[in-house]
BAVEXVEX-178620 format. One record per residue (C-alpha): residue in three letters; x, y, z. Coordinates in steps of 0.2 Angstrom, whole numbers, padded with zeros to 4 digits, always signed. Layout:
! residues N
ALAXYZ;...
! end
This chain:
! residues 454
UNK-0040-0061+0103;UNK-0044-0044+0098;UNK-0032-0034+0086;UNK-0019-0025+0092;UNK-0010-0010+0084;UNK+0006-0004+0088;UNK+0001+0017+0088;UNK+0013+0030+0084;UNK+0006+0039+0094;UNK+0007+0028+0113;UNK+0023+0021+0106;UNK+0014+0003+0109;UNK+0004-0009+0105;UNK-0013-0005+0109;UNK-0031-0013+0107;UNK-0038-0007+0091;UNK-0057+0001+0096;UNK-0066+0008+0083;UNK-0080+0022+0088;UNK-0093+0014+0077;UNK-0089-0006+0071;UNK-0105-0005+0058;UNK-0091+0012+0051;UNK-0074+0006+0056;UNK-0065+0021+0046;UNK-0046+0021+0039;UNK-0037+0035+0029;UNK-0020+0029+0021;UNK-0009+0043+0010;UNK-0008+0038-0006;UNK+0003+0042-0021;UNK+0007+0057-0029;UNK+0004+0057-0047;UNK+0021+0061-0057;UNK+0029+0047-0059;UNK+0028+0027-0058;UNK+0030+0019-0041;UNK+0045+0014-0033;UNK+0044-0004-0024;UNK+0048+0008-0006;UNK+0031+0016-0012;UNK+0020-0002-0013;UNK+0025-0005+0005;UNK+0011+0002+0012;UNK-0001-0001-0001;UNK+0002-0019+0001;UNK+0001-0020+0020;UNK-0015-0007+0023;UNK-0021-0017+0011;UNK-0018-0034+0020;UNK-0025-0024+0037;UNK-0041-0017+0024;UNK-0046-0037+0021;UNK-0042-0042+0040;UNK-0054-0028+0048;UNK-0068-0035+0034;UNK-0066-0051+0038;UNK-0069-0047+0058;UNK-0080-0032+0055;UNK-0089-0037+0041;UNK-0086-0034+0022;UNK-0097-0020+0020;UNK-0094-0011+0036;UNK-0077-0006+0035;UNK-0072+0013+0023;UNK-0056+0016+0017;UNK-0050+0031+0010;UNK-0034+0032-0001;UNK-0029+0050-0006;UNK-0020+0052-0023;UNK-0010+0070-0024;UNK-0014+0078-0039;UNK-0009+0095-0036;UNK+0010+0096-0032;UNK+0027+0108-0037;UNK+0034+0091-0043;UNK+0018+0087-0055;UNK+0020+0104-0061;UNK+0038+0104-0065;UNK+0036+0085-0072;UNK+0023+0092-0084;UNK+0033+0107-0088;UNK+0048+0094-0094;UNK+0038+0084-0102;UNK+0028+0097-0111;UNK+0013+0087-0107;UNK-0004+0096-0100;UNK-0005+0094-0081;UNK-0019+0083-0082;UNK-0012+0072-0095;UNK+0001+0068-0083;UNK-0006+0065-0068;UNK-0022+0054-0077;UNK-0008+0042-0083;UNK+0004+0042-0067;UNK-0014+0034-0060;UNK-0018+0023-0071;UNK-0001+0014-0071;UNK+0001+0017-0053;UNK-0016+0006-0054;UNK-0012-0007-0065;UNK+0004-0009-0054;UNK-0006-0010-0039;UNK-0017-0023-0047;UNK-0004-0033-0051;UNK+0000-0032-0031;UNK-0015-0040-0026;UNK-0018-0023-0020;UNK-0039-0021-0020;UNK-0044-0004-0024;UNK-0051+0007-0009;UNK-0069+0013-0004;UNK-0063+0030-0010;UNK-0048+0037-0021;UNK-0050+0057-0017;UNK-0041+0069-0028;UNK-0036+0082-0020;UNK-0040+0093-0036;UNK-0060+0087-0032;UNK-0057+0094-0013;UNK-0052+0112-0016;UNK-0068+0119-0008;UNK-0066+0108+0008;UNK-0048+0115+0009;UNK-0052+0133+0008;UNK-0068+0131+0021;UNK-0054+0123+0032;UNK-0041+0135+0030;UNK-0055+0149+0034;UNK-0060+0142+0050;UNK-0041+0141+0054;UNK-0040+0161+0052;UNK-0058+0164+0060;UNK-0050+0152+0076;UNK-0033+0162+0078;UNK-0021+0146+0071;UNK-0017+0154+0054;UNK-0014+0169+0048;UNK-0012+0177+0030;UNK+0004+0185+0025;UNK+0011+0192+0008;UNK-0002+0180-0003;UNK+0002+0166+0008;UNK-0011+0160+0023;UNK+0000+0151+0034;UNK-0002+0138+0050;UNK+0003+0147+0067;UNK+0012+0132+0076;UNK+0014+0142+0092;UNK-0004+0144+0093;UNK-0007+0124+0096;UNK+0005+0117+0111;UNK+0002+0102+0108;UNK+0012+0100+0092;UNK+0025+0087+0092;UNK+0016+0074+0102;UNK+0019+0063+0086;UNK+0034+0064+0081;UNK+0039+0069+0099;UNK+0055+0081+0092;UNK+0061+0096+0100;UNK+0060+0112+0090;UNK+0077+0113+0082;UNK+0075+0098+0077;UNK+0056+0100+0068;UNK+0063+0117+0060;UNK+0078+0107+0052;UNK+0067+0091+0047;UNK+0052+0101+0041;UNK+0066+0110+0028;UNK+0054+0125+0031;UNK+0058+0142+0020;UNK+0063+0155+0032;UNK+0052+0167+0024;UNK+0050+0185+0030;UNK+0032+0185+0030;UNK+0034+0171+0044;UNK+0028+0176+0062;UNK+0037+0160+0066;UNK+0051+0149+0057;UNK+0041+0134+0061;UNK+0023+0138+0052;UNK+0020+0130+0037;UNK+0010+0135+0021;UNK-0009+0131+0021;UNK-0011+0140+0004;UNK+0001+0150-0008;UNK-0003+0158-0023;UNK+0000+0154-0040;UNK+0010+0162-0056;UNK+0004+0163-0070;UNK+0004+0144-0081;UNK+0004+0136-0063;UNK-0014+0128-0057;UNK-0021+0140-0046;UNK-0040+0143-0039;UNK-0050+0156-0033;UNK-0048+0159-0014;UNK-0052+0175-0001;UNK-0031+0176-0002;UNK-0032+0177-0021;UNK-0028+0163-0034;UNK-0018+0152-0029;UNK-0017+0133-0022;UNK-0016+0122-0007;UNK-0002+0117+0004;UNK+0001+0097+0003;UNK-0003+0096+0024;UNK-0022+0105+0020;UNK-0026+0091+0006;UNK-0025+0077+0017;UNK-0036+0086+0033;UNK-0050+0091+0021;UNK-0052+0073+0012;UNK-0053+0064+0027;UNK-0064+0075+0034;UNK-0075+0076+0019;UNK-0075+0058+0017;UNK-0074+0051+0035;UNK-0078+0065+0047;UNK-0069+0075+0059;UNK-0064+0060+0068;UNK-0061+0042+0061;UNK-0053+0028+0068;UNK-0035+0024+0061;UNK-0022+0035+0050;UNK-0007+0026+0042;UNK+0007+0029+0031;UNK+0026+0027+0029;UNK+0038+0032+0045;UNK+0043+0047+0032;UNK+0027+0056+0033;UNK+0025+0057+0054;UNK+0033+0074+0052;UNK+0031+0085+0045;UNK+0016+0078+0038;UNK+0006+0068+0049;UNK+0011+0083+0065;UNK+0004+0094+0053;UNK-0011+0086+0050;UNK-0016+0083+0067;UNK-0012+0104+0072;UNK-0024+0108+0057;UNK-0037+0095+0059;UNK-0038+0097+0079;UNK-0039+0115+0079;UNK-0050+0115+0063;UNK-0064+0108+0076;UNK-0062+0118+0092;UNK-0042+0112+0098;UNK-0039+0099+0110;UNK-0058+0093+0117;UNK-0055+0076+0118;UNK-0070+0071+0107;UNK-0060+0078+0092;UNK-0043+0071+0093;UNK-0043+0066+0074;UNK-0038+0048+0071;UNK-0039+0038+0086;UNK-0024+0025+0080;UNK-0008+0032+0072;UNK+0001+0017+0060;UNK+0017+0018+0051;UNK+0026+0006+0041;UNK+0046+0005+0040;UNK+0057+0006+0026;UNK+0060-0002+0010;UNK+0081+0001+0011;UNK+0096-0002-0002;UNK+0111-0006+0006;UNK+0108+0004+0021;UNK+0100+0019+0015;UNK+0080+0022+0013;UNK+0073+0018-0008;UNK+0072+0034-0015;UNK+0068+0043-0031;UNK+0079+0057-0022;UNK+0092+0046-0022;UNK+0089+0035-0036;UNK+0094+0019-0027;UNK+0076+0012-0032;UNK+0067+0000-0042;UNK+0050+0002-0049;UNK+0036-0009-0049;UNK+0035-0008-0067;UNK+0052-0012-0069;UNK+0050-0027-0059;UNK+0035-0033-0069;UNK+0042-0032-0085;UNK+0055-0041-0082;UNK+0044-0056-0078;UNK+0045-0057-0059;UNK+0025-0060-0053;UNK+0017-0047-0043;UNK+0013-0059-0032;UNK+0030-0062-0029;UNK+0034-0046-0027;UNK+0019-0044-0013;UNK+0025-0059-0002;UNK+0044-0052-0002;UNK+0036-0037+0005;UNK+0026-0048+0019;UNK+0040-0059+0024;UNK+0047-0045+0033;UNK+0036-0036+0051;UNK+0029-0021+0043;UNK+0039-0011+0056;UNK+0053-0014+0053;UNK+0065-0008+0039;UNK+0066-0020+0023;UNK+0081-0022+0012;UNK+0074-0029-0002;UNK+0084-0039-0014;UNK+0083-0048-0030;UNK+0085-0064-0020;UNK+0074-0061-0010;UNK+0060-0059-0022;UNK+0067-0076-0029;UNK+0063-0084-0013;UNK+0048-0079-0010;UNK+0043-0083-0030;UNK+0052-0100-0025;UNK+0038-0102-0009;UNK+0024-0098-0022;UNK+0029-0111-0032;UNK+0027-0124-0017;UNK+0010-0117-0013;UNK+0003-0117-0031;UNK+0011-0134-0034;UNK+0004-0143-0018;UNK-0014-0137-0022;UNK-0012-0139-0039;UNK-0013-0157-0034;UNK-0026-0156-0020;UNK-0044-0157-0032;UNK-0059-0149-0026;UNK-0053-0134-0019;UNK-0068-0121-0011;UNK-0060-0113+0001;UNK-0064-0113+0018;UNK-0062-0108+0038;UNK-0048-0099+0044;UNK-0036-0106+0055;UNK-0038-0098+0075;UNK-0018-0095+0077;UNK-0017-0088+0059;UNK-0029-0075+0066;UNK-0020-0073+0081;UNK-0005-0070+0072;UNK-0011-0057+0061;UNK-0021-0049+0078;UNK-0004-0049+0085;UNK+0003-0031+0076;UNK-0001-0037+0059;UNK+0012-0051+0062;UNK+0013-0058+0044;UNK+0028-0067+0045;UNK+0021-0077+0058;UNK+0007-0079+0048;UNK+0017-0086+0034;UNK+0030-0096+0041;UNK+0019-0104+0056;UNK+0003-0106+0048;UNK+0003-0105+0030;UNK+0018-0117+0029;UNK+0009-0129+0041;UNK-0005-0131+0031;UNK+0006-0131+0016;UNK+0014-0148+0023;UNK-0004-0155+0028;UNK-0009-0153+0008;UNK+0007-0159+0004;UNK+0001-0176+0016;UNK-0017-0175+0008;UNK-0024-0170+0024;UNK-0043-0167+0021;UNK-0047-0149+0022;UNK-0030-0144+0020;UNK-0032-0135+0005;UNK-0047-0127+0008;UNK-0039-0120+0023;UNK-0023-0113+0014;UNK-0034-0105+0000;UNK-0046-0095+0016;UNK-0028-0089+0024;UNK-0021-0083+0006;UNK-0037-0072+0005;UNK-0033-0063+0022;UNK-0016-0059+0014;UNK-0019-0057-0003;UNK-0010-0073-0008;UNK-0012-0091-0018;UNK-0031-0083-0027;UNK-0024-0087-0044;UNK-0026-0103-0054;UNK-0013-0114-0051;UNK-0010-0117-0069;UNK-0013-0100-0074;UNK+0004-0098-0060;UNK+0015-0108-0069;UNK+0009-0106-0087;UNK+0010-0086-0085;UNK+0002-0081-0102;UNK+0000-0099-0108;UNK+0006-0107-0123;UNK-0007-0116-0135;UNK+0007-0125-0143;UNK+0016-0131-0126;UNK-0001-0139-0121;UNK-0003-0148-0139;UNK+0017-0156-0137;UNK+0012-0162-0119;UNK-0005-0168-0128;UNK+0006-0178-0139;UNK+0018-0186-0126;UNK+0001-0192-0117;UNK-0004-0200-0133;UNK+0016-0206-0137;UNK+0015-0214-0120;UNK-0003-0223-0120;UNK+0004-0229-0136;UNK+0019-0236-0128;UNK+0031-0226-0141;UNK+0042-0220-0127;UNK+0055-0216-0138;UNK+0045-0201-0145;UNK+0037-0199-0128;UNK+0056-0194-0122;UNK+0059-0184-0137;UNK+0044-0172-0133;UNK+0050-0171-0114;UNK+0067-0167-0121;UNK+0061-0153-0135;UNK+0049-0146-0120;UNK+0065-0145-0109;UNK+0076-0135-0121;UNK+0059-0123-0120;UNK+0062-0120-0102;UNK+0045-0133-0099;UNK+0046-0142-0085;UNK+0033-0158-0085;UNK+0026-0168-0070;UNK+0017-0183-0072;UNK+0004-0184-0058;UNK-0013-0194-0054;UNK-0024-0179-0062;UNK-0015-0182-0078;UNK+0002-0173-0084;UNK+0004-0154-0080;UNK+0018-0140-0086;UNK+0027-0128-0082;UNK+0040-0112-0085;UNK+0057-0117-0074;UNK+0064-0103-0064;
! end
């Protein structure tokens, strides 16, 4: 079966065709730099990343570049910093860092390039020139701004009619505007703001430009599959395309950008999108301190079809923390565990529009139940399909010990020993002290093991 996609673009599913399968080449926006990252903000990390580990495993480890931009330059880093009163820098090097070490903690793997847009100023102000130079930007009181009359093709993402890209684009109705629905390319900046050296003075980039300049930079005029969250097909992704397209000649067919357009639905709290704007979110961090796994965390997110919206719940993190307790427990018992081949209707299923819950509920569950039935093979096979989706790579024992516990393991030593010497007695009393601890003991074949209840 080969992978099929549903595009943005078509509005359906179509057969994913990369121009070069020793390249396969995939840009997905990534974060911008002010503050830790909600759970809404993880969704698309998590499921690019499960679609970043199915293309290497049909294309080949080696032969498949993804780019994931990190926004660096920003109004909102600026005014964070400012209230703060913490250097620029400062900020957004430790927004990255623990937007990092929350990834990681995901499963997330890091991509072939991280670009910050602060490293890609040059590209930007080359591409903003060729914009002016081809008669699709223009520059206006300081500003240098895109000339959306001047590519008739804009839209064709997001499909809105004008009204209604002026009133979701939030646009300034600026004077120095030819048209309300143009957009800033580059703006300049006051004093105390970051600003660089440009033929329009100093100043800085629009957010639209930083994204067509990266990919460029990094994967050339054209490349093979653009995602992100349903929030950024407009203005953002429409943007991108009128600048990238008309950056390399306008609407030849050879340079039509990306050739796959993929979004991601919502993370939602009763009803409404999870947002900082709102304040109806929940960080990662948050999450994690309070002891829920990552893991956890990352399979409550593939449960649901990336498509569509997610309300994410406490409960529902439980569950899936409550399905990773099966998994870990059944191969905890199943010894000599390598790894090994994937199932054919696992495959299919992921091939299927990224289909994970499918993929979990019809084929990581089945094999779960085989393990469970000491099938030969079984756990091998459960192991290979966790790998495709970022799952069950832990330890077992590291699972349910969490940080481990050098005293727990000497109390379950001594019950082994109270037990060999028949002094049940002291053998219950140990179970019972380990109990009140929240340990929870299970005498099996390959000797006793432990762990934390809940």
């Amino acid at each position: 079966m080969t992978l099929r996609l549903h595009d943005t673009l078509t509005r359906q599913e179509e057969p994913f065709a990369p121009r070069d399968p020793e390249r396969v080449r995939m840009y997905v926006c990534g974060p911008t730099v002010y503050d830790l990252a909600h759970v809404g903000n993880a969704r698309p990390v998590v499921v690019f990343d499960v679609l970043f580990r199915l293309l290497r495993h049909t294309y080949g480890e080696g032969k498949v570049v993804y780019v994931r931009n990190v926004t660096d330059i920003d109004d909102k880093i600026n005014a964070a910093a400012k209230a703060n009163g913490e250097p620029i820098r400062a900020l957004t090097d430790r927004t990255l860092a623990a937007y990092h070490a929350d990834m990681d903690a995901l499963g997330a793997l890091r991509p072939t390039h991280e670009p910050r847009a602060t490293e890609f100023v040059a590209p930007m102000i080359a591409m903003i020139g060729r914009l002016i130079a081809a008669g699709n930007a223009y520059e206006a009181d300081g500003h240098v701004l895109f000339s959306v009359p001047s590519f008739s093709a804009y839209g064709q993402l997001s499909r809105r009619n004008r009204d209604e890209m002026i009133a979701g684009a939030r646009v300034d109705v600026a004077p120095y505007k030819r048209d309300p629905a143009d957009f800033v390319l580059w703006k300049p900046s006051p004093e105390g703001i970051p600003g660089w050296d440009s033929p329009w003075g100093r100043g800085r980039p629009g957010w639209h430009i930083e994204c067509s300049a990266m990919s460029e930079t990094l994967l050339g005029e054209t490349f093979d599959l653009h995602g992100g969250g349903l929030d950024l097909i407009f203005p953002h992704h429409e943007n991108e395309i009128a600048q990238s397209v008309c950056a390399h000649g306008g609407l030849r067919t050879e340079t039509h950008f990306a050739r796959h357009w993929v979004h991601n639905g919502f993370v939602m709290v009763n009803g409404e999108k999870m947002s900082k704007s709102l304040g109806n979110f929940w960080t990662v961090r948050e999450l994690l301190e309070e002891g829920i796994p990552g893991e956890a965390i990352r399979l409550a997110l593939l449960k649901t079809h990336y498509r569509q919206p997610l309300d994410l719940t406490r409960e529902r993190i439980a569950e899936a923390k409550a399905d990773l307790d099966r998994f870990y427990g059944a191969l905890r018992r199943a010894p000599g565990r390598k790894g090994g081949t994937l199932d054919a209707g696992f495959v299919a299923a992921l091939e299927d529009d990224l289909n994970t819950p499918a993929a979990i509920d019809l084929h990581l569950k089945r094999r779960l139940a085989a393990v469970n039935e000491g099938e030969a093979g079984a756990a091998d096979a459960l192991l290979a399909m966790g790998a495709i989706l970022g799952l069950l790579q832990q330890d077992p024992e590291a699972w349910f010990k969490g940080d481990g516990d050098a005293s727990i393991d000497a109390l379950v030593d001594a019950r082994v020993a109270a037990r060999k010497a028949r002094n049940f007695a002291e053998a219950d009393r140990i179970r019972k002290l380990l109990a009140e601890q929240g340990i929870v003991l299970e005498d099996t074949p390959q000797g006793t093991l432990w762990k934390r209840a809940g």
